[in-house]
TORMAR-448209 format. One record per residue (C-alpha): residue in one letter; x, y, z. Coordinates in steps of 0.5 Angstrom, whole numbers, padded with zeros to 4 digits, m for minus. Example, Ala and Ser with C-alpha at 12.3 -4.5 7.8 and 13.67 -1.06 7.14 Angstrom:
2
<lotor residu="A" c1="0025" c2="m0009" c3="0016"/>
<lotor residu="S" c1="0027" c2="m0002" c3="0014"/>
//
This chain:
214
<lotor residu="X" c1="m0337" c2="0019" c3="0328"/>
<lotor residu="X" c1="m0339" c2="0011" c3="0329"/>
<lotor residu="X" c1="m0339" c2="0010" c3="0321"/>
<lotor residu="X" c1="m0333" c2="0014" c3="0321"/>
<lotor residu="X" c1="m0329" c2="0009" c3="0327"/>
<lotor residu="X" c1="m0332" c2="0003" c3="0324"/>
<lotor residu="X" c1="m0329" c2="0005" c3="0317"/>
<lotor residu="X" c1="m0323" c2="0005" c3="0320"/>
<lotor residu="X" c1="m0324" c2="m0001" c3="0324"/>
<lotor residu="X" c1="m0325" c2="m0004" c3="0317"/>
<lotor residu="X" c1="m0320" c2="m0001" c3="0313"/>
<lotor residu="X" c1="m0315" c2="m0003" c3="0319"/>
<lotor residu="X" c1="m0317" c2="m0010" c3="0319"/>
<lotor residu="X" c1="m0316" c2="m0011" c3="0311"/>
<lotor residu="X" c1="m0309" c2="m0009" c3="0311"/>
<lotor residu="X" c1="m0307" c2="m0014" c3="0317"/>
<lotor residu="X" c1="m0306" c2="m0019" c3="0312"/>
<lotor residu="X" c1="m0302" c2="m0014" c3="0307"/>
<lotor residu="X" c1="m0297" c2="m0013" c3="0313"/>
<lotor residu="X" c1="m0296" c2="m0020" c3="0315"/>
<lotor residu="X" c1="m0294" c2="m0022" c3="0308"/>
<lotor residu="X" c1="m0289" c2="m0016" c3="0308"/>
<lotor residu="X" c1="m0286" c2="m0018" c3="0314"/>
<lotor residu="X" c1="m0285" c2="m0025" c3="0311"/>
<lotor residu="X" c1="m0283" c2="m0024" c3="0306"/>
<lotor residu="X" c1="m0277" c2="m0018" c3="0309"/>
<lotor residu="X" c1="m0274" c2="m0025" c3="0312"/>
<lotor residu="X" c1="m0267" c2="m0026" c3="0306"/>
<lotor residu="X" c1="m0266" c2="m0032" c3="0309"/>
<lotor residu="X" c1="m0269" c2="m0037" c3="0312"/>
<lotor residu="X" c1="m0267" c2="m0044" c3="0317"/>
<lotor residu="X" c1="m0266" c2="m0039" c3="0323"/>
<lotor residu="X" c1="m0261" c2="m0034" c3="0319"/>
<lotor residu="X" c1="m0266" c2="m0029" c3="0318"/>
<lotor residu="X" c1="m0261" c2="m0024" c3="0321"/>
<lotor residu="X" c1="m0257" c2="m0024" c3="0315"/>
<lotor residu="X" c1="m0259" c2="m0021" c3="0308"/>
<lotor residu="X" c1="m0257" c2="m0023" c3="0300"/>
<lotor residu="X" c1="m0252" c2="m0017" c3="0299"/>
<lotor residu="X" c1="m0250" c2="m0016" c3="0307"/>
<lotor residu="X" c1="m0241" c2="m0016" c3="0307"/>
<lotor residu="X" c1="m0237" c2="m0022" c3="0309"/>
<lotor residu="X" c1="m0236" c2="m0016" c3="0317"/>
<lotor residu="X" c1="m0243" c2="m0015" c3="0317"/>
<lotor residu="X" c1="m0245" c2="m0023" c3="0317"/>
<lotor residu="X" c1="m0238" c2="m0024" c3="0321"/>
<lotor residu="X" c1="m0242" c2="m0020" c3="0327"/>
<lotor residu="X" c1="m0248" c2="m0023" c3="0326"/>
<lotor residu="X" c1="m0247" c2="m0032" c3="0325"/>
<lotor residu="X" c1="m0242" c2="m0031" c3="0330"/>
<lotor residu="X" c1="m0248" c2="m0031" c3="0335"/>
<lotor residu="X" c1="m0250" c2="m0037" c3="0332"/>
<lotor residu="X" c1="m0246" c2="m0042" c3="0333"/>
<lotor residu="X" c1="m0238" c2="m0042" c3="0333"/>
<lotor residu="X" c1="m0234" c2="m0041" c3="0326"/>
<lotor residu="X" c1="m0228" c2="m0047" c3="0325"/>
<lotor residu="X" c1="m0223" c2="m0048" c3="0319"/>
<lotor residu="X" c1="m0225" c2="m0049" c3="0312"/>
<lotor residu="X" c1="m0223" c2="m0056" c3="0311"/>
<lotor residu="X" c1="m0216" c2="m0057" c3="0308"/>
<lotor residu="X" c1="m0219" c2="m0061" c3="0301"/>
<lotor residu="X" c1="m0224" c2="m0054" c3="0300"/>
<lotor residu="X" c1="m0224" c2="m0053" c3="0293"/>
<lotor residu="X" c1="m0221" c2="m0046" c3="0291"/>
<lotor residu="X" c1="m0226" c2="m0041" c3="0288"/>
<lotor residu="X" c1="m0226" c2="m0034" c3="0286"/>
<lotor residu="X" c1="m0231" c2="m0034" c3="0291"/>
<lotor residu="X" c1="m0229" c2="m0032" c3="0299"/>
<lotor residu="X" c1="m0233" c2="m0037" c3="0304"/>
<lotor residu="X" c1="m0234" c2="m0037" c3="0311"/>
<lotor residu="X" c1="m0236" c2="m0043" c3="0315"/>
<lotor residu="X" c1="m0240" c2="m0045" c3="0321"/>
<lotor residu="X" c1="m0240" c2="m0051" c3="0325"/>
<lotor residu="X" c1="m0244" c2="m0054" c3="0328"/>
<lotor residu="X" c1="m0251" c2="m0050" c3="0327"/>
<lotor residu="X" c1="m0256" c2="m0053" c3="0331"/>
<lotor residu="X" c1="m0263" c2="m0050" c3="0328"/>
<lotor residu="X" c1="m0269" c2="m0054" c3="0331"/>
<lotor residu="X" c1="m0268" c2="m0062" c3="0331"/>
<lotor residu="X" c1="m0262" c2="m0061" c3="0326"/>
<lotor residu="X" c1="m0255" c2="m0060" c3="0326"/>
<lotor residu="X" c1="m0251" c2="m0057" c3="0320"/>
<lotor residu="X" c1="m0246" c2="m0055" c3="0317"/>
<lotor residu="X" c1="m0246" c2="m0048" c3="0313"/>
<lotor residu="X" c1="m0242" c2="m0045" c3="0309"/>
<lotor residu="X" c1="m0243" c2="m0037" c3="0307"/>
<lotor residu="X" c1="m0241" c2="m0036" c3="0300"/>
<lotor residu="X" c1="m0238" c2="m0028" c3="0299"/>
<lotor residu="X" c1="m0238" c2="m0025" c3="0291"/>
<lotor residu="X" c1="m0230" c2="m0021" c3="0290"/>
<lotor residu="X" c1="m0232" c2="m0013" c3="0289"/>
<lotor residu="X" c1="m0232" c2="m0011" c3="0282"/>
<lotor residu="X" c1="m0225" c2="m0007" c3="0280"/>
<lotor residu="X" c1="m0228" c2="0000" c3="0282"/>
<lotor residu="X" c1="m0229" c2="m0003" c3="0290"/>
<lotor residu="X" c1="m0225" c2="m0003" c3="0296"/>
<lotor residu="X" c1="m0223" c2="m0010" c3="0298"/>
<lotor residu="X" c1="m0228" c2="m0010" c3="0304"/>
<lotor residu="X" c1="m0235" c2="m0010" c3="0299"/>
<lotor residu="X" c1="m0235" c2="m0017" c3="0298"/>
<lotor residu="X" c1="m0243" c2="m0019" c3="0298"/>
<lotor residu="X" c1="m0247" c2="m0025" c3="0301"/>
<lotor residu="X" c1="m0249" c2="m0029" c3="0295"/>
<lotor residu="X" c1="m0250" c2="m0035" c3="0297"/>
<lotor residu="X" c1="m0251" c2="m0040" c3="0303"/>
<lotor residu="X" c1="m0250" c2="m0048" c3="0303"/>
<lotor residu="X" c1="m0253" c2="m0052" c3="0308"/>
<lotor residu="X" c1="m0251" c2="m0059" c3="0310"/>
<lotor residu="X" c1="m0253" c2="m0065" c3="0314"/>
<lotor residu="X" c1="m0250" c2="m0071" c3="0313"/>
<lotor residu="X" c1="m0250" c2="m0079" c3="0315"/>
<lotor residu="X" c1="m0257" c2="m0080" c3="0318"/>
<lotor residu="X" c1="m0262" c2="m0075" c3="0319"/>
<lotor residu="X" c1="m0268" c2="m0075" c3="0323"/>
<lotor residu="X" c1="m0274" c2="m0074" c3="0320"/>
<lotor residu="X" c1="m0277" c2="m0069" c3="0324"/>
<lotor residu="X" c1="m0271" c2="m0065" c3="0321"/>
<lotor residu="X" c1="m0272" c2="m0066" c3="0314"/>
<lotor residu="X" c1="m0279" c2="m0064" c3="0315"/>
<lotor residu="X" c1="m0278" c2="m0058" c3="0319"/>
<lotor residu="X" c1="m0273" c2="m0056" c3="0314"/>
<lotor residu="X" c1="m0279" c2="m0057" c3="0308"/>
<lotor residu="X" c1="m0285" c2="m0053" c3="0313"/>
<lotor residu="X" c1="m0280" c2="m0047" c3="0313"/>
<lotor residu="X" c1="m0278" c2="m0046" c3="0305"/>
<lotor residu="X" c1="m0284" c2="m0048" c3="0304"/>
<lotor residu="X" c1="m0286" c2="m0041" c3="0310"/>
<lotor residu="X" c1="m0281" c2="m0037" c3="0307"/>
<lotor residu="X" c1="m0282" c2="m0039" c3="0299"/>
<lotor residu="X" c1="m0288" c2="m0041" c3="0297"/>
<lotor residu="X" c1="m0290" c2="m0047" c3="0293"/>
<lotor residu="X" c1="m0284" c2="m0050" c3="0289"/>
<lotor residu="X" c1="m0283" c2="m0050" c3="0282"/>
<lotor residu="X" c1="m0280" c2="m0055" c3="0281"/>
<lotor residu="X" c1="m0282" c2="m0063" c3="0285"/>
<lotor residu="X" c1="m0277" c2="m0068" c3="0285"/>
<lotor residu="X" c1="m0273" c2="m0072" c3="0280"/>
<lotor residu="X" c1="m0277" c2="m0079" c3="0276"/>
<lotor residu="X" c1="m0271" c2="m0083" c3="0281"/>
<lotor residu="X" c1="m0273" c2="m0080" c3="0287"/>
<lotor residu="X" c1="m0280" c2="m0078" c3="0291"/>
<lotor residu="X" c1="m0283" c2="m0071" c3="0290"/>
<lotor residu="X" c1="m0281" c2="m0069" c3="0297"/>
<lotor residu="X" c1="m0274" c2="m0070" c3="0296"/>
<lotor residu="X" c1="m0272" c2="m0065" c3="0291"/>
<lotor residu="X" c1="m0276" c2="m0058" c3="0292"/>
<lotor residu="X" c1="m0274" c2="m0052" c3="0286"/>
<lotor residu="X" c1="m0275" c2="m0046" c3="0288"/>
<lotor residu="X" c1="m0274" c2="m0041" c3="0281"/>
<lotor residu="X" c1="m0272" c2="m0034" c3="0280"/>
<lotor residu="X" c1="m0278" c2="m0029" c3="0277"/>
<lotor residu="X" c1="m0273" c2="m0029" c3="0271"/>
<lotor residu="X" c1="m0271" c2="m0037" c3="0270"/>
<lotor residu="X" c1="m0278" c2="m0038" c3="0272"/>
<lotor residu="X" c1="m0280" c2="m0034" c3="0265"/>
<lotor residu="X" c1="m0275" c2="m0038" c3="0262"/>
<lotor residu="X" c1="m0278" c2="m0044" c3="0263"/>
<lotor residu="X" c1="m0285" c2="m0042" c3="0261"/>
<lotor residu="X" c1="m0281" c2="m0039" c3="0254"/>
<lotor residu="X" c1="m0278" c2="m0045" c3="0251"/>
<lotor residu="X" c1="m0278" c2="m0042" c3="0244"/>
<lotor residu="X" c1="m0274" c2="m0035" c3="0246"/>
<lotor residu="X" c1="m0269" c2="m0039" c3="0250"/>
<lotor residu="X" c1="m0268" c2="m0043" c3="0244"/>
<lotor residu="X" c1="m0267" c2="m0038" c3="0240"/>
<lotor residu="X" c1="m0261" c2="m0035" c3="0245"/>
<lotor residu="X" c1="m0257" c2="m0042" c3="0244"/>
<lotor residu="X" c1="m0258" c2="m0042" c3="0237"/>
<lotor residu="X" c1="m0253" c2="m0043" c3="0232"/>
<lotor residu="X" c1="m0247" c2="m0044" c3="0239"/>
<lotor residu="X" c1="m0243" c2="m0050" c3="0239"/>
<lotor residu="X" c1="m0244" c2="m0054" c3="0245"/>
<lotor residu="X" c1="m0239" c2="m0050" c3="0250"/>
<lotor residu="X" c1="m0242" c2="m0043" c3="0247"/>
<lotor residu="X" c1="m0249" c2="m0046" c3="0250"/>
<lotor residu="X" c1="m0246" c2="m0049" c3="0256"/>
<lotor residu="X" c1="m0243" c2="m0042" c3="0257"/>
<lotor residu="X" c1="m0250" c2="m0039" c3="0255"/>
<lotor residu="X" c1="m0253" c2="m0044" c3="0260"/>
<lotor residu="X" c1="m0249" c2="m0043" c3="0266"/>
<lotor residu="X" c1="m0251" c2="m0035" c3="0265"/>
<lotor residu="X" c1="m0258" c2="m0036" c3="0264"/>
<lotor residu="X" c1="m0263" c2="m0035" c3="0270"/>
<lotor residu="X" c1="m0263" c2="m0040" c3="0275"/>
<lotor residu="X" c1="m0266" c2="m0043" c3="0282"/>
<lotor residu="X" c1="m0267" c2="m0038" c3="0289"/>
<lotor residu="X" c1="m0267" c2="m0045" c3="0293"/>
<lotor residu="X" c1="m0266" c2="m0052" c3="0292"/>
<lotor residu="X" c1="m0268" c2="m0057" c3="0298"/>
<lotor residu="X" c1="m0265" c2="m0065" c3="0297"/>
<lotor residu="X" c1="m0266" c2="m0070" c3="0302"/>
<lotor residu="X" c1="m0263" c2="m0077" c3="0301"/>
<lotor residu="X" c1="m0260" c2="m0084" c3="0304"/>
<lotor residu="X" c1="m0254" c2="m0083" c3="0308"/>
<lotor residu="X" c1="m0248" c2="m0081" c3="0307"/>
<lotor residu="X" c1="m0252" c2="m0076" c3="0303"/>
<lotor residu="X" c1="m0256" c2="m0073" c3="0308"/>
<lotor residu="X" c1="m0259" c2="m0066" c3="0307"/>
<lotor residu="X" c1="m0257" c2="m0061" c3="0302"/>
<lotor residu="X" c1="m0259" c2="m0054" c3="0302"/>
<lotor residu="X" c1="m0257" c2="m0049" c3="0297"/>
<lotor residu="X" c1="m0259" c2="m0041" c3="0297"/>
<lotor residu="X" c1="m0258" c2="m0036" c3="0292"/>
<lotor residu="X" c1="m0258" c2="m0029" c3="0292"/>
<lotor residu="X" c1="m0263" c2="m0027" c3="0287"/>
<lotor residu="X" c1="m0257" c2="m0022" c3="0285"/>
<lotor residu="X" c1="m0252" c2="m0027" c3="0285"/>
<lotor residu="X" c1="m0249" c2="m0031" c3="0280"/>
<lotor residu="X" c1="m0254" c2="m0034" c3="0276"/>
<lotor residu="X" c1="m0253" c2="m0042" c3="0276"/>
<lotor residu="X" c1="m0256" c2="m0048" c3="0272"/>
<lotor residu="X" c1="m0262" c2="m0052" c3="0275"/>
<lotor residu="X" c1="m0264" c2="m0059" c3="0272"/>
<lotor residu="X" c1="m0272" c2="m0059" c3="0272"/>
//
């Protein structure tokens, strides 16, 4: 019987690990939007980020776009202050109106920005995804651009020779249409002088595949 209970105790103990990486890993979102998930519609999000932080007008210079956006401001999270702007696919012609998606979020904080946030905001992509792929621009220090890419864009990247044999033969606006398919980045982080400031794009990895300069 001791055996017995001492293999459960060890069996036990070796999924811990298991389980808290499954519970991390179940957070779509991360910077304090962990309520909402990729795919949720614009009703479902509405009842959650409303708790956050009150919603205001889109500015009247939005650009239009095929997409439905929905903005929040300010968004206090940690030491930062952010605009957020949540960003709704159109249903395909065989769904109902209300079967918009959730497939993409950007996160702003312009002008100056404290260093604890900027550092708050890497700790946390860093929680949630990992190590980048991607660290930087040749103008800007490592830290200052993090890329976080899809399994498939990562794939691509490892590939260069069948993803060159895709644009072969295109003219230039066939390959810019076949590049802006093509699988792109999950998260990017960018942190620079002001008026810049912080800039954070999340992307559903069942969204719209975009294009990302590595």
């Amino acid at each position: 019987m001791r055996h017995f209970v001492a293999a459960i105790v060890t069996l036990t103990a070796s999924l811990l690990p298991t389980i808290a990486v499954a519970q991390a890993t179940a957070m779509d979102l991360p910077i304090g939007l962990e309520k909402l998930r990729w795919g949720m519609t614009k009703t479902e999000a509405e009842r959650e980020y409303r708790l956050l932080a009150p919603e205001t007008p889109l500015p009247p210079d939005q650009p239009a776009s095929n997409q439905m956006a929905k903005r929040i401001a300010p968004y206090n999270w940690k030491s930062c202050t952010f605009e957020v702007l949540f960003y709704f696919s159109e249903p395909s012609a065989d769904q109902s109106p209300d079967k918009e998606s959730l497939d993409e979020v950007n996160i702003f904080q312009q002008g100056s920005v404290p260093k604890s946030c900027a550092d708050e905001v890497r700790a946390d992509l860093f929680a949630h995804y990992g190590d980048a792929d991607s660290h930087g621009l040749a103008t800007t220090p490592t830290d200052d651009e993090l890329v976080w890419l899809t399994e498939a864009a990562k794939y691509d990247k490892a590939h260069p020779d069948e993803v060159a044999k895709r644009y072969k033969g295109l003219d230039p606006l066939q390959r810019f249409l076949a590049r802006a398919s093509a699988p792109g980045p999950k998260a990017r982080f960018i942190s620079a002088a002001a008026p810049f400031g912080i800039r954070i794009f999340l992307y559903s990895p069942n969204g719209k595949p975009r294009i990302t300069v590595n």
